[in-house]
C-alpha positions as CSV (number, residue, x, y, z in Angstrom):
1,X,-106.2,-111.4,-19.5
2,X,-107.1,-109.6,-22.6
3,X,-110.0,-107.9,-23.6
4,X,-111.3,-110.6,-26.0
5,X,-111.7,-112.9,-23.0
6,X,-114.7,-110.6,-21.4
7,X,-116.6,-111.3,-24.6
8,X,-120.4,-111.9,-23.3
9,X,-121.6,-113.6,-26.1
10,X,-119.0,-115.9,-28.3
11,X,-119.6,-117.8,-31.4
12,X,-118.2,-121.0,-29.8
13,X,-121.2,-120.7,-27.6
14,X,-123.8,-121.0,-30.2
15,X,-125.2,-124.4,-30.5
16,X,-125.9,-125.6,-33.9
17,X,-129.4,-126.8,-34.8
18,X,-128.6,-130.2,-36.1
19,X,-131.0,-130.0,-39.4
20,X,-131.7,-126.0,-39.4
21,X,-128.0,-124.9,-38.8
22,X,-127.1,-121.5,-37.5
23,X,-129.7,-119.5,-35.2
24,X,-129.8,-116.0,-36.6
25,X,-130.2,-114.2,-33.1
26,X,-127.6,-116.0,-31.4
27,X,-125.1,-115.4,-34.3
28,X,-125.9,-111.4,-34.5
29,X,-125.5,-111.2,-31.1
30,X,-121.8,-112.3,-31.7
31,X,-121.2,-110.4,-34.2
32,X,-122.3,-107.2,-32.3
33,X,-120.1,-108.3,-29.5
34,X,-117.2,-107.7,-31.7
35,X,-118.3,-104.3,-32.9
36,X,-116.4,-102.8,-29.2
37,X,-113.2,-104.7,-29.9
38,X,-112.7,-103.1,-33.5
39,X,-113.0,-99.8,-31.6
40,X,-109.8,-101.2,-29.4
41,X,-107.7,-102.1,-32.0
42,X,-107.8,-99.1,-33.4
43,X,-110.9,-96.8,-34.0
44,X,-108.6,-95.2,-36.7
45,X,-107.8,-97.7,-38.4
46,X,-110.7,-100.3,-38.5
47,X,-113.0,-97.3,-38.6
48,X,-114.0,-98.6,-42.5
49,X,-114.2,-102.8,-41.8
50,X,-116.2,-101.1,-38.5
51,X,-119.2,-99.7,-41.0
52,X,-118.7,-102.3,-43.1
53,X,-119.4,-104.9,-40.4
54,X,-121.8,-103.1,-38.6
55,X,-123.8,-102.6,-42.1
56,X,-124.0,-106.1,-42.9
57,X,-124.9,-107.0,-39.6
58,X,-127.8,-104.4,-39.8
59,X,-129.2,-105.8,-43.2
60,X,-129.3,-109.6,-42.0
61,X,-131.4,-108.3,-39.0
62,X,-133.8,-106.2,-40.8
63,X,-134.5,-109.2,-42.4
64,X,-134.7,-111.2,-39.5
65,X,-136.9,-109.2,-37.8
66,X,-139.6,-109.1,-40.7
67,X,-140.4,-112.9,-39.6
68,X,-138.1,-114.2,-36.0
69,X,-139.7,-117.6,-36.6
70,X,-139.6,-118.0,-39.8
71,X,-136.1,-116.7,-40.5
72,X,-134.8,-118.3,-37.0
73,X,-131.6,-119.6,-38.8
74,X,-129.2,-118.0,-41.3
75,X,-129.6,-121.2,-43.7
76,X,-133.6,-120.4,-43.7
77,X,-132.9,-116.8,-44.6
78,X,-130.5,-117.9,-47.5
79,X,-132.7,-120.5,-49.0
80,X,-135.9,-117.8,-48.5
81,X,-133.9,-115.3,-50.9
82,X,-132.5,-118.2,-52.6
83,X,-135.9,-119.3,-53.5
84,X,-137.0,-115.6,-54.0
85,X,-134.2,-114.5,-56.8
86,X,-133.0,-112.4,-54.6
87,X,-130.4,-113.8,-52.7
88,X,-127.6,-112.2,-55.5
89,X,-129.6,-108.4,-55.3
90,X,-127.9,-105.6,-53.6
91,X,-127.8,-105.5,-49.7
92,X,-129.6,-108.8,-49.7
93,X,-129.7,-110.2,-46.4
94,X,-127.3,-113.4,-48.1
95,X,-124.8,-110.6,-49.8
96,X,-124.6,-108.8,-46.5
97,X,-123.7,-112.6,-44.6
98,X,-121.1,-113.3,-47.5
99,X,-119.3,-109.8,-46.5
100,X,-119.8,-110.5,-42.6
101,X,-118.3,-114.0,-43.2
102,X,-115.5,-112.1,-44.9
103,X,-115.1,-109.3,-42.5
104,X,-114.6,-112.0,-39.6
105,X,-112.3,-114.3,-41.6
106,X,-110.5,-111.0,-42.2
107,X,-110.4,-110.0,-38.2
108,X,-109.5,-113.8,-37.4
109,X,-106.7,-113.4,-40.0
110,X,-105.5,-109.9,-38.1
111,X,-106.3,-110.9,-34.7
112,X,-103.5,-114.2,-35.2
113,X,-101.1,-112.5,-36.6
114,X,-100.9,-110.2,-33.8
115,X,-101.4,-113.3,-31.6
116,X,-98.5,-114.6,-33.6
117,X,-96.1,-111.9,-32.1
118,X,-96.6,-109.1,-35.6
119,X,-95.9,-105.6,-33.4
120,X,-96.5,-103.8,-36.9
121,X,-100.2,-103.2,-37.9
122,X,-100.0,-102.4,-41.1
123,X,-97.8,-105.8,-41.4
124,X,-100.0,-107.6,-39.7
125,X,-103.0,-106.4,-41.8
C-alpha cells in the first residue's frame, strides 16, 4: 500500500453540485491533503511547486473566507471576480485556481510516470 492510499480527503470524493459545480471547502481540503505527499517525494525537489501550491491554495481561501456562503463553490468565486474585473488581476483568487489546476495536472503528470515504472526523477519530471 502506498502512501497516496491513506489520503483522508480525495477529490474523487467531492460530489459535484449539479447547477453550482465545485464546493470550495471540499476542494481546498484536497488540495491541502496533497501538501504532505510533496514533502515525500522529495522535500528537495518539490520544495518550489510546494510554495507555489500551498500559495494558490492560500489566496482561493482568503477569498473564500470573506463570504463561506456566498463563495461556497469555485464557479461562484470565478464568476464573482469575473463580474468584478478582477478575475485577470494579480493573486486573484481565479489566477491562483488556474496555477493550482496547473500545479495538480503537473503532479498527476509526475505521479504517472513514476506509476508508469520512470526510476529517474528528473526524467520523470
Amino acid at each position: 500500500q502506498s502512501f497516496l492510499c491513506v489520503l483522508d480527503t480525495r477529490f474523487s470524493d467531492i460530489e459535484l453540485r449539479e447547477e453550482e459545480g465545485i464546493p470550495t471547502e471540499e476542494f481546498l481540503e484536497s488540495c491541502y491533503a496533497i501538501v504532505p505527499v510533496l514533502d515525500k517525494l522529495g522535500p528537495t525537489v518539490f520544495a518550489p511547486v510546494k510554495m507555489d501550491f500551498v500559495g494558490n491554495i492560500k489566496k482561493i481561501n482568503q477569498k473564500f473566507i470573506t463570504n463561506k456562503e456566498e463563495f461556497d463553490t469555485l464557479q461562484k468565486i470565478v464568476l464573482h471576480e469575473v463580474n468584478a474585473g478582477v478575475a485577470q488581476v494579480r493573486n486573484s483568487a481565479t489566477e491562483a485556481l488556474l496555477w493550482l489546476k496547473r500545479g495538480l495536472k503537473f503532479l498527476k503528470g509526475f505521479l504517472t510516470e513514476v506509476k508508469n515504472g520512470e526510476k529517474n526523477i528528473q526524467t520523470a519530471l
